[in-house]
PDBQT receptor file of N, H, CA, C and O in Angstrom, charges set to zero:
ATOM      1  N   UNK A   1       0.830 -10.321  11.712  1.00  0.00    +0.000 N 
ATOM      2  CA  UNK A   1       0.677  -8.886  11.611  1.00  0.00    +0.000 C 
ATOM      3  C   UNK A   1      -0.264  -8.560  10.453  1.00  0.00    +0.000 C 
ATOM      4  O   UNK A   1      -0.579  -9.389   9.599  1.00  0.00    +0.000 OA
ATOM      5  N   UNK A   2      -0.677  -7.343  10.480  1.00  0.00    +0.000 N 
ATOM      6  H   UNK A   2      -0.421  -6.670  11.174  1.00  0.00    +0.000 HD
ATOM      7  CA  UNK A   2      -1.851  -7.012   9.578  1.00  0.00    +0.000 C 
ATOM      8  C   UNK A   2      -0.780  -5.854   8.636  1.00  0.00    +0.000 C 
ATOM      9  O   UNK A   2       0.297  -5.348   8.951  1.00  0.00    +0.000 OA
ATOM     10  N   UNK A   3      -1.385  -5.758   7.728  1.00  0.00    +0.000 N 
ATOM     11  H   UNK A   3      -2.260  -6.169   7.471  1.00  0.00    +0.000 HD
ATOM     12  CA  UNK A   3      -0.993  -4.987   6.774  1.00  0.00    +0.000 C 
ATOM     13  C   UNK A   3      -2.182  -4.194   5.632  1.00  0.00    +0.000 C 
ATOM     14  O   UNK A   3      -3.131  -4.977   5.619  1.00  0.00    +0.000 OA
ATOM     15  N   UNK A   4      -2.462  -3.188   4.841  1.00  0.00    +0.000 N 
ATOM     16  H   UNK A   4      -1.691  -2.551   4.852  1.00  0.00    +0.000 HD
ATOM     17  CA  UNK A   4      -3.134  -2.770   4.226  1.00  0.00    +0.000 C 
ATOM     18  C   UNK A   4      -3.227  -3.278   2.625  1.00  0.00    +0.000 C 
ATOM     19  O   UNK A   4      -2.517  -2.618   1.867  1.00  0.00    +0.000 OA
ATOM     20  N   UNK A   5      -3.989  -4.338   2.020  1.00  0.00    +0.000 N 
ATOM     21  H   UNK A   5      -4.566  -4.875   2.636  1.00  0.00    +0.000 HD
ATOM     22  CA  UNK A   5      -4.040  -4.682   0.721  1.00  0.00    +0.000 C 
ATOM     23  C   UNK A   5      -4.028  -3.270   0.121  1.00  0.00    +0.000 C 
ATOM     24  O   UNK A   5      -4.679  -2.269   0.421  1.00  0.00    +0.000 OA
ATOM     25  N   UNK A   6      -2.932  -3.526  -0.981  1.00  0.00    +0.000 N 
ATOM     26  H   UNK A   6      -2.403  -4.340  -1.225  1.00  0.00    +0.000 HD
ATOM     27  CA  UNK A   6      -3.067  -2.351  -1.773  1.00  0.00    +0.000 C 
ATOM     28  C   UNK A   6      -4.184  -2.650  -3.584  1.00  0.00    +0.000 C 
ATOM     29  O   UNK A   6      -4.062  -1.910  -4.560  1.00  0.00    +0.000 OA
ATOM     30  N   UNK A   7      -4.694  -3.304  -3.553  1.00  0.00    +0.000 N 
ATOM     31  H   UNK A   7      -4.793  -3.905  -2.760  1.00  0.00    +0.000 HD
ATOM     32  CA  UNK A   7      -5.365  -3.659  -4.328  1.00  0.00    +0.000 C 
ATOM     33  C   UNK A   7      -6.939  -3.689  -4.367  1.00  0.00    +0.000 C 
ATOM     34  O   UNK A   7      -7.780  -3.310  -5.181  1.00  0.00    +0.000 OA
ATOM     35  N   UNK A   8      -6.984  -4.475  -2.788  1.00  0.00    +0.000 N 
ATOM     36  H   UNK A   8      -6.301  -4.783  -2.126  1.00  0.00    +0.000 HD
ATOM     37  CA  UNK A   8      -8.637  -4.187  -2.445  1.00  0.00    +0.000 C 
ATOM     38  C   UNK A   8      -8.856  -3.147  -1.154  1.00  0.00    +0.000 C 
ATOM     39  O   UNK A   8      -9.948  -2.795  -0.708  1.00  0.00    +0.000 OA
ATOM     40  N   UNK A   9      -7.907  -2.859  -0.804  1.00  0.00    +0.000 N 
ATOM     41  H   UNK A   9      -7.020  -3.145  -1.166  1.00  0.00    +0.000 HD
ATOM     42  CA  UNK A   9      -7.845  -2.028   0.787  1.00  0.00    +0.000 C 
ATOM     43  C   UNK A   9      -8.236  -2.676   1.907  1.00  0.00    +0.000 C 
ATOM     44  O   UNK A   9      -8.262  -2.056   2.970  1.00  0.00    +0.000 OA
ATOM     45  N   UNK A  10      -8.528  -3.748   1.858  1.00  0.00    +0.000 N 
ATOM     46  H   UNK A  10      -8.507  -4.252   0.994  1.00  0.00    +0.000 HD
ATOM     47  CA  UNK A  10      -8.810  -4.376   3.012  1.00  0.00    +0.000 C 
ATOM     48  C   UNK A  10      -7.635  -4.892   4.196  1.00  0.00    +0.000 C 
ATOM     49  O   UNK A  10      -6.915  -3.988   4.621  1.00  0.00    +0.000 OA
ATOM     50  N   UNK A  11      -7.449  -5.996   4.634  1.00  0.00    +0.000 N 
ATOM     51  H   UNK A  11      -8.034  -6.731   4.289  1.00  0.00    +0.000 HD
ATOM     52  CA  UNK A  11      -6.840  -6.169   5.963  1.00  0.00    +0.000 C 
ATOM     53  C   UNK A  11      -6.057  -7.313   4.940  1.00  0.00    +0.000 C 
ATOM     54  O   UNK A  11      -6.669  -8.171   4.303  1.00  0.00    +0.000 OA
ATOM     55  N   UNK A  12      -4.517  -7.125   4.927  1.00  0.00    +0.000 N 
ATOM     56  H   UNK A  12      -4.019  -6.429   5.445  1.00  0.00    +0.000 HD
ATOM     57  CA  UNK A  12      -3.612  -8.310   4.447  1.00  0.00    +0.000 C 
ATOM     58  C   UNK A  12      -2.976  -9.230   5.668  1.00  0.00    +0.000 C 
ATOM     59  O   UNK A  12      -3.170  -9.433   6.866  1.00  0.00    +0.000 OA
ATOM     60  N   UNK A  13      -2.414  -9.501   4.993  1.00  0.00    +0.000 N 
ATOM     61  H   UNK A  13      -2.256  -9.336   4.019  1.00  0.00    +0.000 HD
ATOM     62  CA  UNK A  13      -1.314 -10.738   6.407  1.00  0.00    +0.000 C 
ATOM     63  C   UNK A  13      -0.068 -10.495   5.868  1.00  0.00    +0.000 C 
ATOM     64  O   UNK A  13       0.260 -10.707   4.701  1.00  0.00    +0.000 OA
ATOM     65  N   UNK A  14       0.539 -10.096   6.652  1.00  0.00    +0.000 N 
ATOM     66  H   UNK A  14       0.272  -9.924   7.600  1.00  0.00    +0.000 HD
ATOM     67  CA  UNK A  14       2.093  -9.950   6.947  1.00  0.00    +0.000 C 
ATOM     68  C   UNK A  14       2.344 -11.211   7.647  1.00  0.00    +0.000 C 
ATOM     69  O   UNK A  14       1.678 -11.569   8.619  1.00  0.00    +0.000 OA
ATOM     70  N   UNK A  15       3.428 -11.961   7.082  1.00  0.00    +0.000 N 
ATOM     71  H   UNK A  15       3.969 -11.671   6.293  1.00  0.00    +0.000 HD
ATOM     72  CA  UNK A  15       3.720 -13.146   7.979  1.00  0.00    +0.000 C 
ATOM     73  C   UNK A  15       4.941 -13.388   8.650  1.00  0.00    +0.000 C 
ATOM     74  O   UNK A  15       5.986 -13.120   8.056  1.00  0.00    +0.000 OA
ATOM     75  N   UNK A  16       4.980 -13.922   9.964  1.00  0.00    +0.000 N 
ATOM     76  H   UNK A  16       4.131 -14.139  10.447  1.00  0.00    +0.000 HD
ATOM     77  CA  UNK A  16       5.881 -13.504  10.987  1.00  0.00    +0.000 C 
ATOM     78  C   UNK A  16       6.912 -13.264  10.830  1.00  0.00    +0.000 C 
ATOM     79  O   UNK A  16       7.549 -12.646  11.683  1.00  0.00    +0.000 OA
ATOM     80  N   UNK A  17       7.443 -13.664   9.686  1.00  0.00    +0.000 N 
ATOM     81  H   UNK A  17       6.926 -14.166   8.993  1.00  0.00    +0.000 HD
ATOM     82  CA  UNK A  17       9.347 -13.724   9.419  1.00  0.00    +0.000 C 
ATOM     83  C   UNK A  17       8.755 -12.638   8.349  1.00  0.00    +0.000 C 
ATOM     84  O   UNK A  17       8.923 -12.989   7.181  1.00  0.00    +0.000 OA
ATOM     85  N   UNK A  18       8.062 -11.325   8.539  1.00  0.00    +0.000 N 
ATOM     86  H   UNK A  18       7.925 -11.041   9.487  1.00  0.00    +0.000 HD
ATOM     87  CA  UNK A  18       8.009 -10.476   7.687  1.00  0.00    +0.000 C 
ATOM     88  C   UNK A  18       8.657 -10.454   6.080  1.00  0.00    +0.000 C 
ATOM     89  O   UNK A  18       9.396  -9.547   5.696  1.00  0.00    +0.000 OA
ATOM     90  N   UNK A  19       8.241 -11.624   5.217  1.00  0.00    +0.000 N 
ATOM     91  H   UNK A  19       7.642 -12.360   5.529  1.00  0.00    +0.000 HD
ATOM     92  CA  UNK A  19       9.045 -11.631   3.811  1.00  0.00    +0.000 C 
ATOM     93  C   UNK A  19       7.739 -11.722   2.984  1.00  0.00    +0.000 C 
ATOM     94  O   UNK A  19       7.912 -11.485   1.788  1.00  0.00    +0.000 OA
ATOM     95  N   UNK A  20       6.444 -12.018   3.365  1.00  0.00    +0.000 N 
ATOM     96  H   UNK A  20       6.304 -12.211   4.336  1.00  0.00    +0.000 HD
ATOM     97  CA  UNK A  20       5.506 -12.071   2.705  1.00  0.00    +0.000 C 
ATOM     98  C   UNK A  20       4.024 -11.417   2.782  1.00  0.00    +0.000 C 
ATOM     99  O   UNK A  20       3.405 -11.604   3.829  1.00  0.00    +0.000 OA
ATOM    100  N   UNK A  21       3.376 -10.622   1.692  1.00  0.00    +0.000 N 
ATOM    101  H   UNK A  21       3.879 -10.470   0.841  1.00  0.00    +0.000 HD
ATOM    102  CA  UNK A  21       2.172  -9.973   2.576  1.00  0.00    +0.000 C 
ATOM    103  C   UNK A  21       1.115 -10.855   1.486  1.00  0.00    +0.000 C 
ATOM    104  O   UNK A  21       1.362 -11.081   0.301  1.00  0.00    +0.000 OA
ATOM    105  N   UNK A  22       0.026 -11.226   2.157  1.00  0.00    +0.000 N 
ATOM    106  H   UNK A  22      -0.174 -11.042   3.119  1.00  0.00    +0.000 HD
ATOM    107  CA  UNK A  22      -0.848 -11.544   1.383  1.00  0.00    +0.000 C 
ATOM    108  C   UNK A  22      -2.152 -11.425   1.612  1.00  0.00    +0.000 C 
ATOM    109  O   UNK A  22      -2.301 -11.282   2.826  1.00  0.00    +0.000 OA
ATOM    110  N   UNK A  23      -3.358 -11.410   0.951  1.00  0.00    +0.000 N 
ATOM    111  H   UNK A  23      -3.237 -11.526  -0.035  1.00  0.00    +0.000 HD
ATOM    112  CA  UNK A  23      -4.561 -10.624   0.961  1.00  0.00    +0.000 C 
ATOM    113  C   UNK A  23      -5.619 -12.144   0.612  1.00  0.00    +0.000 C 
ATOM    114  O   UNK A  23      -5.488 -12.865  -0.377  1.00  0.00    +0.000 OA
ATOM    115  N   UNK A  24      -6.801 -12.358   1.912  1.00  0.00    +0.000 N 
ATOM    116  H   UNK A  24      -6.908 -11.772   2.715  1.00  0.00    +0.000 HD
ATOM    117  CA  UNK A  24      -7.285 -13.319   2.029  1.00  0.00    +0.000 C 
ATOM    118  C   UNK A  24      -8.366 -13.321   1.111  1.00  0.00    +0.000 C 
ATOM    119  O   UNK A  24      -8.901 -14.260   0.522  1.00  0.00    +0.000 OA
ATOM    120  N   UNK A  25      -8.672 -11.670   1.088  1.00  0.00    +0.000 N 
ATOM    121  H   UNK A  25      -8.237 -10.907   1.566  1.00  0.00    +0.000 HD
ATOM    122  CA  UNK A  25      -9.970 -11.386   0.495  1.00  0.00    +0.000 C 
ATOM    123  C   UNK A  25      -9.604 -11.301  -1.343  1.00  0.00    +0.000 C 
ATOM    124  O   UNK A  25     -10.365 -11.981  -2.031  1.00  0.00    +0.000 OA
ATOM    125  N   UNK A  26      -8.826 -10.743  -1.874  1.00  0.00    +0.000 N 
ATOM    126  H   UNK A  26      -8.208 -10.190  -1.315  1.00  0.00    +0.000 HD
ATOM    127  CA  UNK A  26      -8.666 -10.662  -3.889  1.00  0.00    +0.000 C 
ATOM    128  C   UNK A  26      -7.199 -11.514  -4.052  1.00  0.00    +0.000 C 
ATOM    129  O   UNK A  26      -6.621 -11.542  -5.138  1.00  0.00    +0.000 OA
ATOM    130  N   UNK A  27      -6.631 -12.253  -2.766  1.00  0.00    +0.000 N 
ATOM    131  H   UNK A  27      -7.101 -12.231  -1.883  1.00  0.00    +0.000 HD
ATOM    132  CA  UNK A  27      -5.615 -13.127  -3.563  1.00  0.00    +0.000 C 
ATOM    133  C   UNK A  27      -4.411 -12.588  -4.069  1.00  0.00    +0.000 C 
ATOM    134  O   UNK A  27      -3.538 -13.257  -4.623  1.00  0.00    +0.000 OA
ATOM    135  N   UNK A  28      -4.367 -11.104  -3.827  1.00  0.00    +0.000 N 
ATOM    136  H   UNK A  28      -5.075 -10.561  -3.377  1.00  0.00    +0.000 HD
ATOM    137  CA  UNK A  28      -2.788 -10.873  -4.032  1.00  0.00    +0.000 C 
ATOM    138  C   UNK A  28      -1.872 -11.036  -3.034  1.00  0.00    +0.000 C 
ATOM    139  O   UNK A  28      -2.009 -10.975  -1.812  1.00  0.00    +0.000 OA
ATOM    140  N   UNK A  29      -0.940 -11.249  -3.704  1.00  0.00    +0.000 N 
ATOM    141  H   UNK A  29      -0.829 -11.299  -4.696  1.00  0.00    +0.000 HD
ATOM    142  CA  UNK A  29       0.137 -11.646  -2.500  1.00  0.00    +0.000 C 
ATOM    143  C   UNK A  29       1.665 -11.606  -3.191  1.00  0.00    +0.000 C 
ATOM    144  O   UNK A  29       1.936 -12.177  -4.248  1.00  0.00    +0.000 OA
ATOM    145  N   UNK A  30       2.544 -10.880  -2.449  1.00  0.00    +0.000 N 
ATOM    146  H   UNK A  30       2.324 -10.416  -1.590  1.00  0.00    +0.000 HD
ATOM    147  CA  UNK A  30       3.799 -10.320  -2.928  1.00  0.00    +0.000 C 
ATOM    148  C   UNK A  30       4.731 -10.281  -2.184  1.00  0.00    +0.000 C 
ATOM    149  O   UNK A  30       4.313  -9.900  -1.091  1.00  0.00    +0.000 OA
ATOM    150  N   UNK A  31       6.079 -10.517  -2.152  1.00  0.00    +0.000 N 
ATOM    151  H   UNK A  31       6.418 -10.826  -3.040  1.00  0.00    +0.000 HD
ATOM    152  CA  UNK A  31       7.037 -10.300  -1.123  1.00  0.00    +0.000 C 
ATOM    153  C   UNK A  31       7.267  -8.982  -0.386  1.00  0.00    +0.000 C 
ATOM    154  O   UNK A  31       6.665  -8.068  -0.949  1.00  0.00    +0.000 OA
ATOM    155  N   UNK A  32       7.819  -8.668   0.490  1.00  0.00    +0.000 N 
ATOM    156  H   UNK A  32       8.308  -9.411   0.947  1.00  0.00    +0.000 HD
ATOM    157  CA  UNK A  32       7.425  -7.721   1.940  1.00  0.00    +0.000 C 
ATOM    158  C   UNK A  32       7.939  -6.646   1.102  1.00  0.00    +0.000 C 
ATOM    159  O   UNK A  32       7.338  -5.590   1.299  1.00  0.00    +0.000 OA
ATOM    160  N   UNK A  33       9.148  -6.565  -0.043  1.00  0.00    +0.000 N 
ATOM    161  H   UNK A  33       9.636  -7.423  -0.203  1.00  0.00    +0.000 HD
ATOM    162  CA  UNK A  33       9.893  -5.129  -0.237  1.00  0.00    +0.000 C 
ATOM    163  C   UNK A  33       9.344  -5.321  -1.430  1.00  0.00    +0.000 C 
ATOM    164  O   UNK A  33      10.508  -4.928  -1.516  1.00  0.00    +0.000 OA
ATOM    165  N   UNK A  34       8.620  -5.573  -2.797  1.00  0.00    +0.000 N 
ATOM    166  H   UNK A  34       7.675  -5.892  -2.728  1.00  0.00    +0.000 HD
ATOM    167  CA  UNK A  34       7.910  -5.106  -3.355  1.00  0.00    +0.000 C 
ATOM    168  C   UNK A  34       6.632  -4.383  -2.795  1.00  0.00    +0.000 C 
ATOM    169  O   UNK A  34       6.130  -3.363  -3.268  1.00  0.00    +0.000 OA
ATOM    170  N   UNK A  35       6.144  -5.178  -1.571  1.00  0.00    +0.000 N 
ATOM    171  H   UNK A  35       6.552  -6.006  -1.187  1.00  0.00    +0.000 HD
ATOM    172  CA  UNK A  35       4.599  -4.224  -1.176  1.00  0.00    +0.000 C 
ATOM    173  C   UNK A  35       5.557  -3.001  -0.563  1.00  0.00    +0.000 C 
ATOM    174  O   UNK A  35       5.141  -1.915  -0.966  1.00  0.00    +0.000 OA
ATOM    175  N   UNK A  36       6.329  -2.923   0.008  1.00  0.00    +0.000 N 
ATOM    176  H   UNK A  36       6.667  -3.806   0.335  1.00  0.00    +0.000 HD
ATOM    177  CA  UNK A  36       6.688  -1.952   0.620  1.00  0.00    +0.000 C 
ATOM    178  C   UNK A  36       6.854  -0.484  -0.698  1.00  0.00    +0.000 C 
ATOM    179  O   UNK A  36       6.468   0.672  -0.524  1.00  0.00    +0.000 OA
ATOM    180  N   UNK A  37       7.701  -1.187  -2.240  1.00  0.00    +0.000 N 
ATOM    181  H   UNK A  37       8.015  -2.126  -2.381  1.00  0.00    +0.000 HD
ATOM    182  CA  UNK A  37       7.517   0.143  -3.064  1.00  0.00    +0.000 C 
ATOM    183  C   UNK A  37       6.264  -0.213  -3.538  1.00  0.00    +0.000 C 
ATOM    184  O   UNK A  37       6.343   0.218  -4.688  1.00  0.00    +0.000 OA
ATOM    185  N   UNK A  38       5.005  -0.776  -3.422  1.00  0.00    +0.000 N 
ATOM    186  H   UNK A  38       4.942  -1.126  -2.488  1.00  0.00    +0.000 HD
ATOM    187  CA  UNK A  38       3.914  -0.137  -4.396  1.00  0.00    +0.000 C 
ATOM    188  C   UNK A  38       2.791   0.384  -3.053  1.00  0.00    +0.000 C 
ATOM    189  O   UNK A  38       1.585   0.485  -3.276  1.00  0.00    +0.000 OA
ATOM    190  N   UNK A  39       3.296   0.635  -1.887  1.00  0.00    +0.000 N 
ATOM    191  H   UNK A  39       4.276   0.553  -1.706  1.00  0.00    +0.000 HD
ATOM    192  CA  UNK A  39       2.651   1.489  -1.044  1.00  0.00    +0.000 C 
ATOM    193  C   UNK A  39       3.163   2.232  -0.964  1.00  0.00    +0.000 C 
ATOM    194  O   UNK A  39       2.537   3.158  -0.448  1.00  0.00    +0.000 OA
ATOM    195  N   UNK A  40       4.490   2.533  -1.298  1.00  0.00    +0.000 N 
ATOM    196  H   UNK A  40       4.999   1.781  -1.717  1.00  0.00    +0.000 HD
ATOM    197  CA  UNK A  40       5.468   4.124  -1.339  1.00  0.00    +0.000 C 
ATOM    198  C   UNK A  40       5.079   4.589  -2.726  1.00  0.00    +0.000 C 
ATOM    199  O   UNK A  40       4.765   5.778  -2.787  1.00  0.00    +0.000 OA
ATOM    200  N   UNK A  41       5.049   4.119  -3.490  1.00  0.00    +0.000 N 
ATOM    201  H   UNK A  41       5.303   3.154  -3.441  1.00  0.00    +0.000 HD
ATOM    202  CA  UNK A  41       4.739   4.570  -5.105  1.00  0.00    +0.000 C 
ATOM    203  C   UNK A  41       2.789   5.260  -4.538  1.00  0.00    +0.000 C 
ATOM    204  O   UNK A  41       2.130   6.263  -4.812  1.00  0.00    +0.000 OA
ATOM    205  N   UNK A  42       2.651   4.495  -4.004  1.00  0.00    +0.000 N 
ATOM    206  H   UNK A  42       3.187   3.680  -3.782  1.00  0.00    +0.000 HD
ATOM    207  CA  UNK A  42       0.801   5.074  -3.573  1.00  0.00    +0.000 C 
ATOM    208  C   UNK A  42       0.532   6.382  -3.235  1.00  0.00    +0.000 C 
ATOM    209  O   UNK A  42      -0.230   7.221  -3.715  1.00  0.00    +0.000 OA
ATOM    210  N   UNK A  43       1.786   6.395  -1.743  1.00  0.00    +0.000 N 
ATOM    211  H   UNK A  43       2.405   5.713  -1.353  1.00  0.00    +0.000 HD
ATOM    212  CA  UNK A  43       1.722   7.738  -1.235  1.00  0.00    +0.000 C 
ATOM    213  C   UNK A  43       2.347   8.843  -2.024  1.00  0.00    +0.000 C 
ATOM    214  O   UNK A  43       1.910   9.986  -1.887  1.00  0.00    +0.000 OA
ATOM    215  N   UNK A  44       3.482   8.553  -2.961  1.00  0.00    +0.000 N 
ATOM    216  H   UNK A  44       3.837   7.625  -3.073  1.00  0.00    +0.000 HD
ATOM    217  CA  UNK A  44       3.730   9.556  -3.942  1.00  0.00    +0.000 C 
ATOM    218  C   UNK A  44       2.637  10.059  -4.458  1.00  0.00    +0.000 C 
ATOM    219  O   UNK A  44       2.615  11.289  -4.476  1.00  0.00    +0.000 OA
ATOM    220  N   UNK A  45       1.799   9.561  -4.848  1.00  0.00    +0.000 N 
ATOM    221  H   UNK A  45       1.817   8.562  -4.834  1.00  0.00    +0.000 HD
ATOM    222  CA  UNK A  45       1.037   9.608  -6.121  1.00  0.00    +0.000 C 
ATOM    223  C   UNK A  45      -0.159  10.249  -5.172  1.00  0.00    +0.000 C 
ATOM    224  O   UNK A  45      -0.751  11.150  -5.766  1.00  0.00    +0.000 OA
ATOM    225  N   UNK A  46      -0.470  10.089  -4.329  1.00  0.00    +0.000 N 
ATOM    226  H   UNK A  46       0.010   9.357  -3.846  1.00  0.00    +0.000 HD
ATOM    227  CA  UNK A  46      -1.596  10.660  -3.039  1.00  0.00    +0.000 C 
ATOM    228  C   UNK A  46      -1.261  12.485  -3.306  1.00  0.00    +0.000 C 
ATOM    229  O   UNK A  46      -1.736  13.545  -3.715  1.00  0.00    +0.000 OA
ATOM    230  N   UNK A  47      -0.010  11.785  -2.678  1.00  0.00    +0.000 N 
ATOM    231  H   UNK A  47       0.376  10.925  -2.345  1.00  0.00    +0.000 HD
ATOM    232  CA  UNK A  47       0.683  13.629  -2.558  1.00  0.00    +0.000 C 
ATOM    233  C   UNK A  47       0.535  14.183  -3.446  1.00  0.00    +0.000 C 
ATOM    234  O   UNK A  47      -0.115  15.228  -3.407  1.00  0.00    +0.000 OA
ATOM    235  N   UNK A  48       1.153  13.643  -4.776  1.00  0.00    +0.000 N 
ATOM    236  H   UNK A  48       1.681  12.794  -4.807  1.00  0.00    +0.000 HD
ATOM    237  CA  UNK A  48       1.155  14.534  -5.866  1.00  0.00    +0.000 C 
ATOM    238  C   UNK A  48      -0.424  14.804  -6.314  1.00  0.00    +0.000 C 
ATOM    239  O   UNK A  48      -0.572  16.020  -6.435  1.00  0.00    +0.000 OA
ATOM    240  N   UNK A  49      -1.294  14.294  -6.518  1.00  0.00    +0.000 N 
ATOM    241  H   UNK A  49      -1.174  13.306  -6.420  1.00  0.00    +0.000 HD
ATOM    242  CA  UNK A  49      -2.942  14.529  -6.395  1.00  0.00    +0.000 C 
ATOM    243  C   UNK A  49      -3.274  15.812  -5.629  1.00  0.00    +0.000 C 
ATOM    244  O   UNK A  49      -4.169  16.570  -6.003  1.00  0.00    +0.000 OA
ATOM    245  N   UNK A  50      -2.421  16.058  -4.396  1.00  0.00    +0.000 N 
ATOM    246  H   UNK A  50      -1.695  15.442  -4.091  1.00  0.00    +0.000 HD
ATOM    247  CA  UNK A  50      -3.372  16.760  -3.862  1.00  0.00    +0.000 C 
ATOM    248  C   UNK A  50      -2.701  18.371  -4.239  1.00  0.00    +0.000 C 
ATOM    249  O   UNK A  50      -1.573  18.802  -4.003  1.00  0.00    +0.000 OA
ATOM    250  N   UNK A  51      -3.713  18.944  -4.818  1.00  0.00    +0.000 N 
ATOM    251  H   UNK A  51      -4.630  18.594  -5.009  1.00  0.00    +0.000 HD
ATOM    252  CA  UNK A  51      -2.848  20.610  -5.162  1.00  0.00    +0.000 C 
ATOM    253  C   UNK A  51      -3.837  21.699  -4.394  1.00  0.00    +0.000 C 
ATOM    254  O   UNK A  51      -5.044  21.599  -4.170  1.00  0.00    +0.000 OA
ATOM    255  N   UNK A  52      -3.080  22.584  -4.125  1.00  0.00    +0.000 N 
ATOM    256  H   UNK A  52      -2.100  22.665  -4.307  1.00  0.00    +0.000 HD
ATOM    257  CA  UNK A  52      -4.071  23.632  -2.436  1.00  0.00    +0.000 C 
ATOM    258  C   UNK A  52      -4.656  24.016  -3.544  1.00  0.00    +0.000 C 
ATOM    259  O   UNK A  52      -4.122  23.882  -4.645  1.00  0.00    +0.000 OA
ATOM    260  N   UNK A  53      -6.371  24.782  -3.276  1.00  0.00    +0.000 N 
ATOM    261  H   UNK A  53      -6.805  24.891  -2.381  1.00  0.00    +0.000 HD
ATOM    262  CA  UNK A  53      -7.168  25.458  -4.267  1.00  0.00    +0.000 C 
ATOM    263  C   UNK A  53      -7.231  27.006  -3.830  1.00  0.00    +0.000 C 
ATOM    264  O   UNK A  53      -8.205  27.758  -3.817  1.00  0.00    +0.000 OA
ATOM    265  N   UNK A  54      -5.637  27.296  -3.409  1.00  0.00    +0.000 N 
ATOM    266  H   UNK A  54      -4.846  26.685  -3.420  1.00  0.00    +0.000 HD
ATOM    267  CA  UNK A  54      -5.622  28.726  -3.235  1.00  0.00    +0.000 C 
ATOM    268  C   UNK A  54      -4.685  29.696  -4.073  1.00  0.00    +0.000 C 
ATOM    269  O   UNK A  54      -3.548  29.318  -4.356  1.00  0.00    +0.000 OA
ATOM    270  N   UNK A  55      -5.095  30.803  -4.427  1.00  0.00    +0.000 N 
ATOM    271  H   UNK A  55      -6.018  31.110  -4.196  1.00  0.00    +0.000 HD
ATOM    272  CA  UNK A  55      -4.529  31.384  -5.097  1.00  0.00    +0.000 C 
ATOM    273  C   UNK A  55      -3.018  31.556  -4.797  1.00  0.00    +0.000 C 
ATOM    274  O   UNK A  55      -2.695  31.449  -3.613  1.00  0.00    +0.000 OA
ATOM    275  N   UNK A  56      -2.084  31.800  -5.676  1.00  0.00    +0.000 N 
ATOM    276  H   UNK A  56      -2.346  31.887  -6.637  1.00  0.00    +0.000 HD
ATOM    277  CA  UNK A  56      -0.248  31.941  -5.419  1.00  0.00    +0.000 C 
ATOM    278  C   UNK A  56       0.177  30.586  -4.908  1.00  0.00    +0.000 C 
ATOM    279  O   UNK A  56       1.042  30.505  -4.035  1.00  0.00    +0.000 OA
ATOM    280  N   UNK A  57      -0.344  29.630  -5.370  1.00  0.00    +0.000 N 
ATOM    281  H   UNK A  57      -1.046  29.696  -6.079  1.00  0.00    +0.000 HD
ATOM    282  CA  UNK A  57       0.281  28.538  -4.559  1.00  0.00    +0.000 C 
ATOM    283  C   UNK A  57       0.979  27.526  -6.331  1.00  0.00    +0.000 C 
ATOM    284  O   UNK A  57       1.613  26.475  -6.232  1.00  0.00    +0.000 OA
TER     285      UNK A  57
């Protein structure tokens, strides 16, 4: 399975017994429920970035 490097953004490997993701291209590589919180910690941080540029908000 493919997965999203959170480091270089490129294409990771999820490996079949889903416990490991790792990245062919910068070499990181981490167990399945740490990548899982530093891609949830990502999208927090996405969200919180984005603020409407309209007035009363």
């Amino acid at each position: 399975m493919d997965a999203k490097c959170p480091e270089c953004e490129k294409v990771a490997i999820l490996d079949d017994d889903i416990s490991n993701v790792k990245c062919p291209h910068c070499n990181f590589e981490t167990d399945y429920d740490s990548y899982l919180e530093i891609m949830k910690d990502q999208a927090i941080n996405m969200a919180s970035d984005y603020i409407p540029d309209r007035p009363g908000m």
